[in-house]
C-alpha positions in Angstrom: -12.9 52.5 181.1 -11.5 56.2 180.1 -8.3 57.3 178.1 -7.4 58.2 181.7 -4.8 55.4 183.0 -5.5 53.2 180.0 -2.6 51.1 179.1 -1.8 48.9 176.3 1.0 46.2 176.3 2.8 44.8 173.1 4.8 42.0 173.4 7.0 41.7 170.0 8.5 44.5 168.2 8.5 43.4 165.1 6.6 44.5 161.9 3.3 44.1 163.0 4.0 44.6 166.8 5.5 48.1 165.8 3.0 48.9 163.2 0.1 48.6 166.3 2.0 50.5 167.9 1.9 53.0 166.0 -1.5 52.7 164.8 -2.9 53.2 168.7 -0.9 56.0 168.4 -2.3 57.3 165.7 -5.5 56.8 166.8 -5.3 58.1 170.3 -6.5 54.7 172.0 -4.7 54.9 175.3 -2.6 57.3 178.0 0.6 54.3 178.1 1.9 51.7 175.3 4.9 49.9 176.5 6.4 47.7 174.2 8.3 44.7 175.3 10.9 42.3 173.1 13.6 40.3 173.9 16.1 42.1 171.6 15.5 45.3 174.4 17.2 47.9 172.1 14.7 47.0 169.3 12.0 47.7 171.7 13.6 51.1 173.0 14.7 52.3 169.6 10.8 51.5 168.4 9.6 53.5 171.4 11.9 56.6 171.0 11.4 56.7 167.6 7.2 56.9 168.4 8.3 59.5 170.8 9.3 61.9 168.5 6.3 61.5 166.4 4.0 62.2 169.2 4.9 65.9 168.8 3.0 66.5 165.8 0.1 64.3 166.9 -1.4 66.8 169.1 -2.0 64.5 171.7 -0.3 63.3 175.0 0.6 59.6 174.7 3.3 57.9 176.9 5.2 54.8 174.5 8.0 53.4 175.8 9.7 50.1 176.2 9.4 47.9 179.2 9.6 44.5 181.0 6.9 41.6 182.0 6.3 43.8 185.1 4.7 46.5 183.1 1.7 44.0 182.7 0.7 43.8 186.2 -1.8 47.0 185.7 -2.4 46.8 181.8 -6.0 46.9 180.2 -5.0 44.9 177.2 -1.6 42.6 176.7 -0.8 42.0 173.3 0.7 39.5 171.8 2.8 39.2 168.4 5.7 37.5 169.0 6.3 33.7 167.3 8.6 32.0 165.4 9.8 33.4 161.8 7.5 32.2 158.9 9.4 30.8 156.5 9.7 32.5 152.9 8.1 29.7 150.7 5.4 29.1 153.7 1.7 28.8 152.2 0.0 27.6 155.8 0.4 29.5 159.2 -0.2 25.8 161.1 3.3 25.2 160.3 4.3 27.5 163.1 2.6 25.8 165.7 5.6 23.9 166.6 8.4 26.4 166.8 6.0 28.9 168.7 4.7 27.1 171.5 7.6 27.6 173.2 8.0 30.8 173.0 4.2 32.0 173.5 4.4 29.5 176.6 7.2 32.1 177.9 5.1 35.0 176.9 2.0 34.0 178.9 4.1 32.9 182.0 6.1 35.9 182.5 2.5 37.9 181.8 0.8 36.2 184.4 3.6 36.0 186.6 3.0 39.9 186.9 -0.2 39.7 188.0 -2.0 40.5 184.7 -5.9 40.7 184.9 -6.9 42.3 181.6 -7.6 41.0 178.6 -4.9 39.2 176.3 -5.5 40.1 172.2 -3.7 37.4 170.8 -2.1 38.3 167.1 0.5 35.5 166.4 0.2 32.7 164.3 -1.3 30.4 163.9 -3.5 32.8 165.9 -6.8 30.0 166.7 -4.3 27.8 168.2 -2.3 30.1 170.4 -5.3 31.6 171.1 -6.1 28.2 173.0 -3.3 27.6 174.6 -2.6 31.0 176.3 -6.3 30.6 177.7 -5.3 27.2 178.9 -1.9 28.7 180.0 -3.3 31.7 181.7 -6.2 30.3 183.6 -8.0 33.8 182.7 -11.8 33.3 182.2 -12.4 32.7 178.3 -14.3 36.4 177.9 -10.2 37.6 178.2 -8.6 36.0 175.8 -9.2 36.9 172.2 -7.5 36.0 169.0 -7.8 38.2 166.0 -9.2 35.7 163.7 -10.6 36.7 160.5 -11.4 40.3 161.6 -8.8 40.8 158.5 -10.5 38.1 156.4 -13.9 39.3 156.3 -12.4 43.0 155.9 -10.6 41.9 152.6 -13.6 40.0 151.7 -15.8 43.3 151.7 -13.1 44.9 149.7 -13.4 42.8 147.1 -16.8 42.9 147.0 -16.8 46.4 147.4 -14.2 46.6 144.4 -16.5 44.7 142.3 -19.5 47.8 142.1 -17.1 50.9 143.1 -18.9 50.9 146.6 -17.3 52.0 150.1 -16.3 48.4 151.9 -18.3 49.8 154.9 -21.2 49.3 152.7 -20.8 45.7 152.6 -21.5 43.2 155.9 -20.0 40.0 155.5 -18.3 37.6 158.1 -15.7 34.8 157.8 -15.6 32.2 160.5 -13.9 29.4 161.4 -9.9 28.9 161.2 -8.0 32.3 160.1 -6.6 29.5 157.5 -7.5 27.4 154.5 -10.4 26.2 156.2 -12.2 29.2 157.3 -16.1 29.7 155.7 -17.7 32.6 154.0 -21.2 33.3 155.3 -22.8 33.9 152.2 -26.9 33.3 153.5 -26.0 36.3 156.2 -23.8 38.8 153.6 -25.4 41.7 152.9 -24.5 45.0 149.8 -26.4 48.2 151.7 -29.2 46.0 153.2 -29.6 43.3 150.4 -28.1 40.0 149.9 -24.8 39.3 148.8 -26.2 36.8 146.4 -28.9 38.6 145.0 -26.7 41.7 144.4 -24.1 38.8 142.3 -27.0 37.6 140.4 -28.5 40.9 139.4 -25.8 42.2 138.2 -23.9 39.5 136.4 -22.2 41.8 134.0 -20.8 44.0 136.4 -19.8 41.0 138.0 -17.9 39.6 135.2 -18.3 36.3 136.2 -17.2 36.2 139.3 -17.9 33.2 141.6 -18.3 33.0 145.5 -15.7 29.9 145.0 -13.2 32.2 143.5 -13.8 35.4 145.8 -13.4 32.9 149.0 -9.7 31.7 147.3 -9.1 34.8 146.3 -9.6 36.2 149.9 -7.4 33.1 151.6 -4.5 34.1 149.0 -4.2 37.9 149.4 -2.4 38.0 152.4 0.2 35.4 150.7 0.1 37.4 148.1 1.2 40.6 150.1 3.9 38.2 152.2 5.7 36.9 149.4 6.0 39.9 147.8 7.4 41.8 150.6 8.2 39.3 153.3 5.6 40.3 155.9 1.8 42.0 156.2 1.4 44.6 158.5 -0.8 47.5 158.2 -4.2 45.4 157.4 -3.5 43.2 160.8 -2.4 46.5 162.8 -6.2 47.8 161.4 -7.8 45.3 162.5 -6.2 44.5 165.8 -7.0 48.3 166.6 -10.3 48.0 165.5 -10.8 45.0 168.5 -8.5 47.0 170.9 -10.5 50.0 170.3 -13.8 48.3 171.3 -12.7 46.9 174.7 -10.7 50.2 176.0 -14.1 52.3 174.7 -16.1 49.8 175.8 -17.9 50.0 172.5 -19.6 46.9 172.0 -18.7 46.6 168.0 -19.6 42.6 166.5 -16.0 41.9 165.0 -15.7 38.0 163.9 -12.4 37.0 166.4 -11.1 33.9 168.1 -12.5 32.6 171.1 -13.5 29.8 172.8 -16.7 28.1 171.9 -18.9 25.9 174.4 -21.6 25.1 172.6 -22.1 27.8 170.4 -22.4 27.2 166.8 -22.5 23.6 168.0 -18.7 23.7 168.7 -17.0 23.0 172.0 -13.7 23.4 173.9 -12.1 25.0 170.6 -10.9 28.4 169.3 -12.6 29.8 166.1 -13.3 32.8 165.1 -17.4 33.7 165.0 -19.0 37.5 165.1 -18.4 38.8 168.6 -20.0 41.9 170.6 -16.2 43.1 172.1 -16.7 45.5 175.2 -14.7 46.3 178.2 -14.9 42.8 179.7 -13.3 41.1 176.4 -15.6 39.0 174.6 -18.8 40.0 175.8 -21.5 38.0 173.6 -21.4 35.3 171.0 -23.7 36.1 168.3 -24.9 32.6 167.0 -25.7 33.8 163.3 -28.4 30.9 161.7 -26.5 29.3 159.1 -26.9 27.4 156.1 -26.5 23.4 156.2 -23.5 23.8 154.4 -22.3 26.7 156.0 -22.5 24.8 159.2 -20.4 21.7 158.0 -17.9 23.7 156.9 -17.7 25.2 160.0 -17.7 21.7 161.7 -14.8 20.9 159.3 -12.5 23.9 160.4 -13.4 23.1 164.3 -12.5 19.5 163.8 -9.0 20.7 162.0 -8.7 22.9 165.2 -9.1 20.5 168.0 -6.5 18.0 165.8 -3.7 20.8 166.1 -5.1 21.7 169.7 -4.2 17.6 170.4 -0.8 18.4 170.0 -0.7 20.9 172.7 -0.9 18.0 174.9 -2.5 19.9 177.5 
């Protein structure tokens, strides 16, 4: 896959729909981004508006807005759209409900088009929708990713990071299972520049002040609350991230990101959407990688699959 023809379509225009836009923009990921919402002047007004910009990008990108049909020769759909979180919300499964309908409607009118690529899934809560667009679509399960906890396990090496004034690139540490209350640090495989998470904690305790893995893994699960409630949405970390995974298929790069996808067998889970560390390339989801865990690591992860499948139940699929 080249630059040359590449085409990304966005389905939702709202905070974090526009900010990915924008981002790929940015970043120079593709020749085309059409962006696609059902209020149509939100979706134009987003595009001109992008349009402008371009001129002092120094590159040639085409953005504009579109309908379902534009999907028919797009490398990646994406999807944002879902039902309005409400203010005082504290858990993204109480979404579920009010968006199946409408990602139902999504994935039809995609496929409808004659959509082949791969679908990046963004709503919440994203390990269920995740599910059922791949039920939905019929499209092999390499081709339909959810972000996951690509986010997560960024914030949780900026904390880390924070706590010894090192780059977060420096630190390697993945968070799987549920993008929820339920996902699981994977402290036995963490690593600070090469050496273990843990060891770097207990070796330097007073630098540390204190600070527990307990408390860093609430502390991770709460900051994107925290940034919601105080100003009614998160965008730019999510945007990141899903152009960090849209990146790797369209350069075929084959980066290990922890997203949604659908397990059989791996990690001893099957038939359910959780987010594990993934080689990404220009076929989707390339490779698992099946990371040896800790006993406890793995019942926690057994927890979050079996909290999963309960919600996936109700799909009634």
């Amino acid at each position: 896959m080249s630059f040359k023809d590449s085409k990304v379509v966005i389905v939702g225009c709202g905070n974090v729909g526009s900010t990915i836009a924008y981002t790929i923009l940015n970043q120079g990921l593709c020749e085309e981004i059409v962006l696609i919402d059902r209020n149509e002047d939100k979706a134009y007004a987003e595009a001109l508006d992008m349009t402008h910009a371009v001129y002092f990008m120094n590159r040639n990108i085409v953005i504009r807005s579109g309908t379902y049909e534009d999907c028919r020769n797009a490398d990646l759909v994406v999807v944002t759209a879902s039902a309005p979180m409400a203010k005082d919300a504290h858990d993204r499964l109480q979404m579920l409900a009010p968006s199946m309908n409408i990602m139902k409607s999504i994935t039809e009118s995609v496929m409808e088009a004659g959509f082949s690529g791969v679908f990046l899934i963004v709503s919440n809560p994203v390990d269920i929708m995740s599910y059922y667009v791949w039920k939905l679509s019929g499209l092999p399960r390499n081709q339909v990713i959810g972000s996951g906890t690509t986010l997560d396990s960024a914030r949780l090496c900026a904390e880390l990071s924070g706590l010894y004034d090192l780059d977060p690139k420096s630190v390697e540490a993945f968070i799987c299972g549920e993008h929820g209350d339920s996902e699981v640090i994977l402290w036995d495989s963490a690593t600070i520049g090469g050496k273990a998470v843990t060891a770097v904690m207990e070796d330097n305790a007073e630098r540390t002040k204190k600070v527990t893995k307990d408390a860093l893994h609430d502390r991770v699960i709460n900051l994107g609350w925290e940034v919601f409630n105080r100003k009614g949405n998160t965008c730019y970390g999510i945007a990141a991230a899903a152009c960090a995974i849209i990146k790797s298929v369209l350069f075929n790069e084959n980066r290990i990101y922890p997203v949604s996808v659908l397990l059989d067998g791996e990690y001893g889970q099957e038939n359910v959407f959780l987010s594990v560390p993934v080689i990404l390339d220009k076929t989707g989801a390339r490779e698992i990688v099946e990371i040896d865990l800790s006993d406890e690591e793995r019942r926690k992860l057994e927890k979050s699959g079996e909290i999963m499948k309960s919600f996936q139940d109700e799909l009634h699929l």
